[in-house]
Structures are given as C-alpha cells and as structure tokens.
C-alpha positions as CSV (number, residue, x, y, z in Angstrom):
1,X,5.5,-12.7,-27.5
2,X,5.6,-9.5,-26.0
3,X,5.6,-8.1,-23.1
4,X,1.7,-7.9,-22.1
5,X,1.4,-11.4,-23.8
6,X,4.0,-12.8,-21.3
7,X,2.2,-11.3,-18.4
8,X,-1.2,-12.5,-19.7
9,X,0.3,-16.1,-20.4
10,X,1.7,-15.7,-16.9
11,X,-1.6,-14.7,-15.0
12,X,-3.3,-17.2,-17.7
13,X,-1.1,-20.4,-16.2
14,X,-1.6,-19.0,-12.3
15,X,-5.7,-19.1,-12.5
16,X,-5.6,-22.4,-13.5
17,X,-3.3,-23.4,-11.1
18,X,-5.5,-21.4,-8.4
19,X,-8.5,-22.6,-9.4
20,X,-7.1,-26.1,-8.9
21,X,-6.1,-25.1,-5.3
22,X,-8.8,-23.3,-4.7
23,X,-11.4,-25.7,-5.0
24,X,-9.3,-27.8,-2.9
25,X,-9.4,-25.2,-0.1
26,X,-13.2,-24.7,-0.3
27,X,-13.6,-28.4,0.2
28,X,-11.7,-28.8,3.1
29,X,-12.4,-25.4,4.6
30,X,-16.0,-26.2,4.3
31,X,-15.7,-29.6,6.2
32,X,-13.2,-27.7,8.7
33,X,-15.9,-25.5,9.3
34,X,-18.7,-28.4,9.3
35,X,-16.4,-30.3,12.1
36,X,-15.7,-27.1,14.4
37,X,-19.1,-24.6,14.2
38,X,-20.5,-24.8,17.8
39,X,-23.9,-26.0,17.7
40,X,-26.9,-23.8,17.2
41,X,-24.3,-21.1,15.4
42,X,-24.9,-20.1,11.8
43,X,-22.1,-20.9,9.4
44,X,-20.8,-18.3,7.2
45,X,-20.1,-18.9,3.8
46,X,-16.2,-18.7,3.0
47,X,-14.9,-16.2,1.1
48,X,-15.3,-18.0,-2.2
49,X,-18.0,-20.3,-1.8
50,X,-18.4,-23.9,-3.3
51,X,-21.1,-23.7,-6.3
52,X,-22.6,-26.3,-4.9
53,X,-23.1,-25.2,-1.2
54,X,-25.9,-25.1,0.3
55,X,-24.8,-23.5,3.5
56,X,-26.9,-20.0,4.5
57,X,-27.0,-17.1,2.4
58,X,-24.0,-18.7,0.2
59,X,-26.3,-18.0,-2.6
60,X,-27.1,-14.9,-1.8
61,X,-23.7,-13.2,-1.2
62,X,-22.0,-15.1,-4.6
63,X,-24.8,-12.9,-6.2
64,X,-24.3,-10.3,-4.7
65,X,-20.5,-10.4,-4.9
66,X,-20.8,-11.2,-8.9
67,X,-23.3,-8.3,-9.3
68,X,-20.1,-6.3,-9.2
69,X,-18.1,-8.2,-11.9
70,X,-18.6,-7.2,-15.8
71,X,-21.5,-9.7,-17.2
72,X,-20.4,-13.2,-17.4
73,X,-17.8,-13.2,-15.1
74,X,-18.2,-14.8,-11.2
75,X,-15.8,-14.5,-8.8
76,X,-13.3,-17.6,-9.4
77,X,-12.7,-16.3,-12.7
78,X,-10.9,-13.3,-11.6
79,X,-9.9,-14.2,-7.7
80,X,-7.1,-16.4,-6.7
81,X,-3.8,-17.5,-5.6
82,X,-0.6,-17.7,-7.0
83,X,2.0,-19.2,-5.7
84,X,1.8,-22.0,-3.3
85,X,-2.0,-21.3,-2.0
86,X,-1.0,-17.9,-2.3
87,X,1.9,-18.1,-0.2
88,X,5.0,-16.2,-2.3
89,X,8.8,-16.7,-2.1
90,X,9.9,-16.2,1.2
91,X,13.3,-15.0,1.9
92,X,15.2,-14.9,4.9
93,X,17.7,-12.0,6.6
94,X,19.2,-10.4,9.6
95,X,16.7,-8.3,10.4
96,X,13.4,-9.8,9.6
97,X,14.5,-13.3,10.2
98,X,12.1,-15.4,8.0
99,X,9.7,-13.2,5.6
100,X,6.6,-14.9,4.7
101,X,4.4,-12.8,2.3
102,X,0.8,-14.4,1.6
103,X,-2.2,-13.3,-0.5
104,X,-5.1,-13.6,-3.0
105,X,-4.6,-11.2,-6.6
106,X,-7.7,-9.7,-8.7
107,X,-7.0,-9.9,-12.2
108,X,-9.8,-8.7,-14.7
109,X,-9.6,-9.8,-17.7
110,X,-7.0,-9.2,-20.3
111,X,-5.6,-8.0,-17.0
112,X,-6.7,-4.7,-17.3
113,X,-6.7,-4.8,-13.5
114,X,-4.0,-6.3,-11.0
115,X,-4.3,-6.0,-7.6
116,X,-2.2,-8.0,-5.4
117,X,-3.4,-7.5,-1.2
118,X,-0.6,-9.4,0.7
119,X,0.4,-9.8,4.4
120,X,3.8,-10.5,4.9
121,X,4.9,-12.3,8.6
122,X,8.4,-11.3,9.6
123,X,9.6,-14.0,12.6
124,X,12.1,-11.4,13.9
125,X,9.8,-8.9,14.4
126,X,6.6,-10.8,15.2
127,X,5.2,-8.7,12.7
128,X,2.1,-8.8,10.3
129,X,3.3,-5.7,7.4
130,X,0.3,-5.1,5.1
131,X,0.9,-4.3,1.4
132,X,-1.5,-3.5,-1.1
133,X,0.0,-3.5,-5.2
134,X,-1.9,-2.8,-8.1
135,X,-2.0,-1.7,-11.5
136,X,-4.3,0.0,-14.4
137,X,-3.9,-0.7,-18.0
138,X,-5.3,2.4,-19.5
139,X,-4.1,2.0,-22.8
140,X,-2.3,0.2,-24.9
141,X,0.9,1.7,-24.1
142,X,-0.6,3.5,-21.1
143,X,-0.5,1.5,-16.9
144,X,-1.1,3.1,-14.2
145,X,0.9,1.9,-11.0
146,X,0.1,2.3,-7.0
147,X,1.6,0.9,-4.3
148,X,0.9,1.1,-0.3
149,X,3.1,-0.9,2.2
150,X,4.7,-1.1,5.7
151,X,7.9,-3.1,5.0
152,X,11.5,-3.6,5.9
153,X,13.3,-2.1,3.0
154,X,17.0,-1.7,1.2
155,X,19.1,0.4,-1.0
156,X,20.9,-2.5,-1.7
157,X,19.3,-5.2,-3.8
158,X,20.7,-4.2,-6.4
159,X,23.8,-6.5,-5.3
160,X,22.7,-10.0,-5.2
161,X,19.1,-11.7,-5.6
162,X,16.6,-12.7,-2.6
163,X,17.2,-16.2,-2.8
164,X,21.7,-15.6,-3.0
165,X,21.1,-13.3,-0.4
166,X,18.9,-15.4,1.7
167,X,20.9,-18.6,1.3
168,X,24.6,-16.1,2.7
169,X,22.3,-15.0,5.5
170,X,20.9,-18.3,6.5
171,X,24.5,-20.5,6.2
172,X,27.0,-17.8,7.6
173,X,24.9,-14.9,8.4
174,X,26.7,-12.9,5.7
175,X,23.7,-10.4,5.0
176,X,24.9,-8.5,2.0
177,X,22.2,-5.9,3.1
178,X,21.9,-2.8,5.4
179,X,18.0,-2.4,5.8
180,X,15.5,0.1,7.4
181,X,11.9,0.0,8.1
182,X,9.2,2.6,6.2
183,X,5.5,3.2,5.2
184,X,5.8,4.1,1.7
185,X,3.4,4.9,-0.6
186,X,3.8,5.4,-4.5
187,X,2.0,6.3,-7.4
188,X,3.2,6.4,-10.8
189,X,1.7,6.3,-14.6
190,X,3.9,4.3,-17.0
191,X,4.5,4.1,-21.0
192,X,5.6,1.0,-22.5
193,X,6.8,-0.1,-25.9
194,X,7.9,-3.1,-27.5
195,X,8.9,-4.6,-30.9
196,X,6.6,-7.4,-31.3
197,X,9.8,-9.8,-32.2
198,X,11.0,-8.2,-28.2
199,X,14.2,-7.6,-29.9
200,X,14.1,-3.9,-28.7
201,X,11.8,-2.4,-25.4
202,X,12.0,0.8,-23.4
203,X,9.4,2.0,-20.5
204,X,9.1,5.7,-18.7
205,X,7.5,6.4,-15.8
206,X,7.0,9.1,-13.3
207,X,5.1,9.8,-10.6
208,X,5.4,10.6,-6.7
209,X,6.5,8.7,-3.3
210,X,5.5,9.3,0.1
211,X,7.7,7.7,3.1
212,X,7.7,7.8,6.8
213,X,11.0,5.7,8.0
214,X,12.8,4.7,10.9
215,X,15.9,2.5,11.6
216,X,16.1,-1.4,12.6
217,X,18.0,-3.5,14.2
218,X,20.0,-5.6,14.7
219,X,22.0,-2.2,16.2
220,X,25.2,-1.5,18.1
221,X,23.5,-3.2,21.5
222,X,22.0,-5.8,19.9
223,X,22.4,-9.1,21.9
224,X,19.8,-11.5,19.8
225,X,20.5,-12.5,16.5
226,X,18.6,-14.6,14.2
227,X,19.6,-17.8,13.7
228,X,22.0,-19.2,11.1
229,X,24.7,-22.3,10.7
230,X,27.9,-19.8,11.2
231,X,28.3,-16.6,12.4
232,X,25.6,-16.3,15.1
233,X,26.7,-13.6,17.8
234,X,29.2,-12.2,15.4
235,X,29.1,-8.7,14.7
236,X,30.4,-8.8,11.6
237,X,27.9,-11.2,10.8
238,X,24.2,-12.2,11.7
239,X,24.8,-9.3,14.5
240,X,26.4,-6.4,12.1
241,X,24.5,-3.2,12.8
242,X,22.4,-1.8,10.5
243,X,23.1,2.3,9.7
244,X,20.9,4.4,11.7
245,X,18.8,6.5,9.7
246,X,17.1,10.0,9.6
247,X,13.9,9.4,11.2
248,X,11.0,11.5,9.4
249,X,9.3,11.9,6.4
250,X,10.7,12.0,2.7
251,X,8.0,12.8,-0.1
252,X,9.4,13.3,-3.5
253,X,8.7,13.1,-7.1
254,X,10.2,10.2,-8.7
255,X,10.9,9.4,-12.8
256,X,12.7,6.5,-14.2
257,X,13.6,4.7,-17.9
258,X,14.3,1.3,-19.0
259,X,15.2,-0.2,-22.2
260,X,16.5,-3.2,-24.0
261,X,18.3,-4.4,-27.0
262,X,18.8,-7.5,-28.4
263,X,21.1,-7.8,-31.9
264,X,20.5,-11.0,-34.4
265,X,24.0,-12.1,-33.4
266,X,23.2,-12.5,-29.9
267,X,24.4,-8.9,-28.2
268,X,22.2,-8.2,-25.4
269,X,22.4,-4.8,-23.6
270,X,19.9,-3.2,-20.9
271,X,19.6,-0.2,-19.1
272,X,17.9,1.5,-16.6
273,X,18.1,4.8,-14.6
274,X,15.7,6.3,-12.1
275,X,15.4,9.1,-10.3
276,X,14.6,11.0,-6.9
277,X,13.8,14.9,-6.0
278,X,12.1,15.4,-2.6
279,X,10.0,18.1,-1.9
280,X,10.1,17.1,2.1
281,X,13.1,15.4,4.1
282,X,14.0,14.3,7.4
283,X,16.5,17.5,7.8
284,X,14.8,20.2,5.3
285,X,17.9,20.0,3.2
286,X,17.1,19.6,-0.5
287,X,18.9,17.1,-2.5
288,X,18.3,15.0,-6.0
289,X,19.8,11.5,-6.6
290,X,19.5,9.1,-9.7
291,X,20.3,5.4,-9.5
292,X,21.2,3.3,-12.3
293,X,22.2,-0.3,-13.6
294,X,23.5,-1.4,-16.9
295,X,24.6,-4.8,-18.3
296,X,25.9,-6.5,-21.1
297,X,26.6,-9.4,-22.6
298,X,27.9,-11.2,-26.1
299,X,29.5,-14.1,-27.0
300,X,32.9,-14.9,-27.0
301,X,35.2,-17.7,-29.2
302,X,34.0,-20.5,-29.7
303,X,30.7,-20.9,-26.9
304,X,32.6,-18.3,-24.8
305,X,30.5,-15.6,-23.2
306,X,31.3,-12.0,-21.7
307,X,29.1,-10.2,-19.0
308,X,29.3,-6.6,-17.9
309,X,27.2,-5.3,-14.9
310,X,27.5,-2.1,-13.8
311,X,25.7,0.2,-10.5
312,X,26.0,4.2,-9.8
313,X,24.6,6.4,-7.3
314,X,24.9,9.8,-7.6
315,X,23.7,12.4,-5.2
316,X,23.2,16.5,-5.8
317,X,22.8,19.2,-3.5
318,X,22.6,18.3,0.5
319,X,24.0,14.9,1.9
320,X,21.0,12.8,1.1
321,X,19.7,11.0,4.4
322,X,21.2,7.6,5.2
323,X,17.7,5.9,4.4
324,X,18.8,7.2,0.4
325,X,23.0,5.6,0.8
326,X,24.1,2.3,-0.5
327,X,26.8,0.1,0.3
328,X,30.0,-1.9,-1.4
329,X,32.2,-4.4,0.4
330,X,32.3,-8.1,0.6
331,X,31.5,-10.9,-1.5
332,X,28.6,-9.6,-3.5
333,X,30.4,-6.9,-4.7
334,X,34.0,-5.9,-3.8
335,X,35.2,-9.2,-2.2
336,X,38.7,-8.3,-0.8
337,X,36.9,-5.6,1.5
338,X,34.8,-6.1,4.4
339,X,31.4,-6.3,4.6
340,X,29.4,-3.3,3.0
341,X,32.4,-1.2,4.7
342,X,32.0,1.7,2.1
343,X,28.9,3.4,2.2
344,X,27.2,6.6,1.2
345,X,24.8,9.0,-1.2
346,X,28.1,8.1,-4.1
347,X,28.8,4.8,-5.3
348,X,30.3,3.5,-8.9
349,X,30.4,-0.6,-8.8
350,X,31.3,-2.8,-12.4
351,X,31.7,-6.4,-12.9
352,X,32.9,-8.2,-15.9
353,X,33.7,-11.6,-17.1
354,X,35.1,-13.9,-19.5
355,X,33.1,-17.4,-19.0
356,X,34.7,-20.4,-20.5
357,X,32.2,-23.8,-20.4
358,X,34.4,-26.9,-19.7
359,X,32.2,-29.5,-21.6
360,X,35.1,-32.4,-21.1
361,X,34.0,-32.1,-17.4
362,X,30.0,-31.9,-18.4
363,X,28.1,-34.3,-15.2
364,X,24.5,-35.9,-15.8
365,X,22.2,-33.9,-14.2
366,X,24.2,-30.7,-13.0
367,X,25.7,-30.1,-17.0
368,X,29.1,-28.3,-17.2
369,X,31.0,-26.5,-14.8
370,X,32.6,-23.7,-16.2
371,X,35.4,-21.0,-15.4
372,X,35.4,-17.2,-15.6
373,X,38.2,-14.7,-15.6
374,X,36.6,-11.8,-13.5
375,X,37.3,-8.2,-12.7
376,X,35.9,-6.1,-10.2
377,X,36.3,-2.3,-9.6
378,X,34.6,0.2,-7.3
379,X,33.6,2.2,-4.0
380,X,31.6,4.4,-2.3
381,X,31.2,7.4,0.2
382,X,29.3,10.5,1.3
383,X,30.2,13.4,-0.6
384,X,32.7,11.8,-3.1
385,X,33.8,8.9,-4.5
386,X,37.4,7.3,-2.3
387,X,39.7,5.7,-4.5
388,X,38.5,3.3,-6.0
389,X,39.1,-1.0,-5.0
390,X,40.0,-3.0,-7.7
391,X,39.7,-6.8,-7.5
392,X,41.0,-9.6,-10.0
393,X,40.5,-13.6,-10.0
394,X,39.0,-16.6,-11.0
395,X,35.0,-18.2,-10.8
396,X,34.1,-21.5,-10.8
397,X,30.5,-22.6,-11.0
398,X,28.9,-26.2,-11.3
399,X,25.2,-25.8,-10.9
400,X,24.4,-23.7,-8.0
401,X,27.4,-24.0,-6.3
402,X,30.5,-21.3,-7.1
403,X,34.2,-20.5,-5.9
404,X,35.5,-17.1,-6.0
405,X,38.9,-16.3,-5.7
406,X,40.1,-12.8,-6.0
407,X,43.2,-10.5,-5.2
408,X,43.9,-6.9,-5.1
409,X,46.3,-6.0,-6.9
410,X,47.5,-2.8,-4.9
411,X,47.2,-4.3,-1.4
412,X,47.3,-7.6,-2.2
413,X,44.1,-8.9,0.1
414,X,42.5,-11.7,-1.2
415,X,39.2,-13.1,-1.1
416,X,38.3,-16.9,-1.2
417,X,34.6,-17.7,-0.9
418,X,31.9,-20.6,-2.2
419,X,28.1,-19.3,-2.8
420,X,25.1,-20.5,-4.1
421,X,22.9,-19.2,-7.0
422,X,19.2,-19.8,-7.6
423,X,19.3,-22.8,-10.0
424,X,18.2,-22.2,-14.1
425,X,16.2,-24.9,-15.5
C-alpha cells in the first residue's frame, strides 16, 4: 500500500469511527439541550444536526451547509472526529503541565482536502492555543501544506517520543526538553514519490515560516512547579529553567528531504535533512542552519538486530538565536551527563545497538525481554562542537519497561536508570 493509500485507509477507519461517535453526541447533545433551553427560547440546531430533527431551521441550515459540498455529499461524510470524540493524545511536561489538544477534521474525499482546527488546553498556563493544519493534494505527486498555531514549542523532540517524554516528566520530572512559546505560521508545497511495493520513498519540500517567540517558564525564580511523583521543587528537575530566548520575530525560507530504503533482506535505512535561512531575526544577524536524522537497522546472527540513530545541527554565519539551539545530556541522549547540560546552534548525537532477544525467558503476555550492547557518542555548543562524550553499557527491556546502564570510559561517570516506552502491539 502506499503512502496516500495508508492515509486514505487511515482517514477511511477514523469516519467510521466518528460517525459512530458522532451520532452518539447528536443524541445526547440534543436531549442536553431539550433538558436545559429556558422556556420560550428557540433552540439552535447543533453543529451537525440529527437527520431526523425536527428542531427549527435544522433543515434549513443542513441545506444550506451541504449546498457547499460537491453533489452527493452532506456534511457527516466529510466532518468528524478522530480520536476519542476528537480529543488527541495528550502529553504532559514541565512547562505546559497537562496538554489537551481537541478538534473536528474536514476531509474531502480521496482526501484531497485535510484540515484539522484544534484547540489545545495547557493546565499550566490556563491556556486555550488555537491551531489550524491543513493540506492540498494538487497532484498526484503534488500537496500543498499550511499551518497556523500559537504553541509551546522545542528544538528537542528529536530525543525521545511524547509519550517517553511525558511518562519522565510525570514520574520524576525529568523533562528531556527545553521549550519556548511562538506563533508560527508555515507554508510549504511538497513532492512525493513512492515505489508501489514502499520498498523505496523520498519527499521535498520547501516553502516559508513566519514566527513571533518569547521564552517560558519554569525560569531561574520559578517557585511553582507542576506536579509529578519525584522531583517536585527540584531544580534539576520539574523546576529546571528553560533557556531564555531572543524575543522577536524570525521569518525564513525553509526546504527539507526525506527518503527511505528498504532491501529484500531486511536493511532498512532513512534519512532526512531540513533546512532554515532567515530573512528577519530577533538581532539582524543573518545565519543558516540544517537539521538532520538518520537511522539504520539490519539483522544480526541468528534473530539478532542492529540499530543506528544519528542527530546533527549545524549552524552558518551569526550565532543563531537560542529559540534555533538544541540540547544533549541525560538519559535520552548522553546519560552520564547532566540534564540537557550541552547546548547550542552545534550538536552531533549517534546511538547504536546490538539487540539480543532472550526467548528462554519469553513471559505470556509481555513476550521476551531482551539485551542490547549500546554505545553512545556526542555533544554540543555554540560556535563549535566540545569534545565529544562517549558512553558504553548495557539495555534491558521487557515490554515497556527498560534498564540502562552505562559508563564513560574517560571519566568513568556512570549512569543507571529504568524508563518506559510506548508499548508495540
């Protein structure tokens, strides 16, 4: 299946679930409206009306609504919500607290059209942040992309995913992320191509970005943390400043590629790189950066497997502002140092391993834990890379629990620390 077929499969599988849901929220929002309209007050239809209501002018605005859709199509066709009701993943850090992102999505047939209008609740801020996502297919290897937010946002996802990251912050309030807050706005056209056996994909894209950011806290006065189990109050944890940043506007022309390659003997390799030239900055001083990730991964003996995961920065011209560094340090990445302690416009991170399964161990339910041999090397700063931090050691892992215990071998710090992982079903 290829790579418009997935996401047609995908947006196939969430109408029929939101049609399901919807029809159970019409039913009880029309009684909750029944049960609360003051008397003598006219009730409005909902949003998406029952077919068979026969509450004023519910008629009239589903035709009127529909008169805009292609013939043949109503509203409940291409209107709903994914998700849970439309409410998406949360996740949970220092900053925000608890991020709650709800929303309906448009999606015209053969999704031509995707729009996704979302409102995302952050408990720390007592916030509402609007975003609105959407995207044009305009040919066959042709989408065009826009994007318009006001979010709490990070150079540094590229470390661990939402849900590892929000389970460190929740437990021990070991954020592996320095954040800052921003309207953005983006605009890019995209080309796409794809073997139809996926074996072999690549994307370009370019386009342009508009920001206006300022920094968050928690900050170096910061007395209020969020909550977790461990490490409330502690400033190297649920309390560790974020970086200040340049506050101001940054509008730049952005490009990026992707591709991937799969081999008949199992060799899997992807790649990405993207990158950033401002026309505007907080200071005036013109700069360039590119960002990129690569991994890799093949079997081993036997049912062995090896991974490689690598991350660069690299920044030309002018120190790029602090809203553009990224950070190494801690358990996500270099566990023998502290906590994103190494930060900066330069940054070279790699990761490999050599995974053994222990099947004599395999548990009902949970399967096998297994063992990896694991290396680590890398660091980061402003104008140049510092020496770099190498770290060597051993991962365990039995479902979505994992040990890591590592070493450096020139100062001999070690690192001993259990995590969780999104489960794999």
């Amino acid at each position: 299946m290829t790579h418009r077929g997935r996401r047609r499969a995908a947006v196939h599988e969430s109408r029929v679930a939101g049609r399901l849901r919807r029809t159970w929220l019409v039913i009880a929002g029309s009684a909750a409206l029944a049960a609360t309209a003051p008397s003598g007050v006219a009730q409005t239809s909902p949003a998406i009306p029952p077919a068979d209501s026969s509450a004023p002018n519910t008629h009239a605005s589903a035709s009127a609504t529909d008169s805009l859709l292609p013939t043949g199509l109503e509203l409940g066709d291409v209107l709903y919500l994914p998700g849970l009701f439309g409410l998406r993943m949360p996740s949970y850090d220092r900053s925000d607290g608890v991020s709650v992102r709800f929303g309906p999505r448009l999606a015209l047939p053969d999704d031509r059209v995707l729009i996704d209008a979302l409102v995302t609740y952050r408990s720390n801020l007592g916030r509402f942040d609007p975003s609105l996502q959407g995207s044009v297919t305009v040919s066959h290897h042709l989408t065009l992309h826009a994007l318009a937010e006001r979010a709490t946002l990070s150079n540094d996802d590229w470390n661990a995913a939402d849900f590892t990251n929000s389970i460190g912050a929740l437990v021990g309030g070991a954020d592996g992320r320095n954040y800052f807050r921003a309207d953005r706005g983006e605009a890019t056209l995209e080309w796409h191509a794809e073997r139809s056996d996926e074996m072999l994909g690549a994307t370009a894209y370019g386009g342009v970005r508009d920001e206006f950011s300022q920094s968050i806290g928690p900050d170096s006065g910061s007395v209020h943390s969020v909550w977790s189990f461990f490490g409330r109050g502690d400033r190297g944890g649920a309390l560790r400043p974020n970086p200040s940043v340049a506050s101001g506007h940054i509008a730049s022309g952005i490009a990026g590629l992707t591709g991937h390659w799969t081999s008949p003997e199992g060799v899997y390799a992807a790649a990405k790189i993207g990158v950033e030239v401002p026309w505007t900055s907080p200071d005036g001083a013109p700069f360039a950066q590119i960002t990129g990730d690569a991994s890799l991964a093949f079997r081993g003996f036997f049912d062995h497997a090896f991974t490689l995961f690598a991350h660069v920065l690299a920044t030309d011209g002018a120190t790029a502002p602090p809203q553009r560094f990224s950070y190494v340090g801690g358990s996500y990445t270099i566990p023998t140092m502290a906590l994103l302690s190494q930060g900066g416009g330069q940054l070279l991170w790699l990761e490999s391993m050599y995974v053994i399964p222990v099947h004599a161990l395999t548990l009902p339910y949970f399967g096998a834990p297994a063992v990896a041999v694991r290396y680590v090397i890398g660091g980061a700063g402003g104008h140049s890379l510092p020496d770099l931090t190498q770290n060597v050691g051993l991962r365990v892992q039995l479902f979505v629990l994992r040990v890591d215990g590592l070493i450096d071998p020139l100062t001999h710090h070690t690192s001993i620390a259990l995590s969780g992982v999104a489960p794999h079903f």
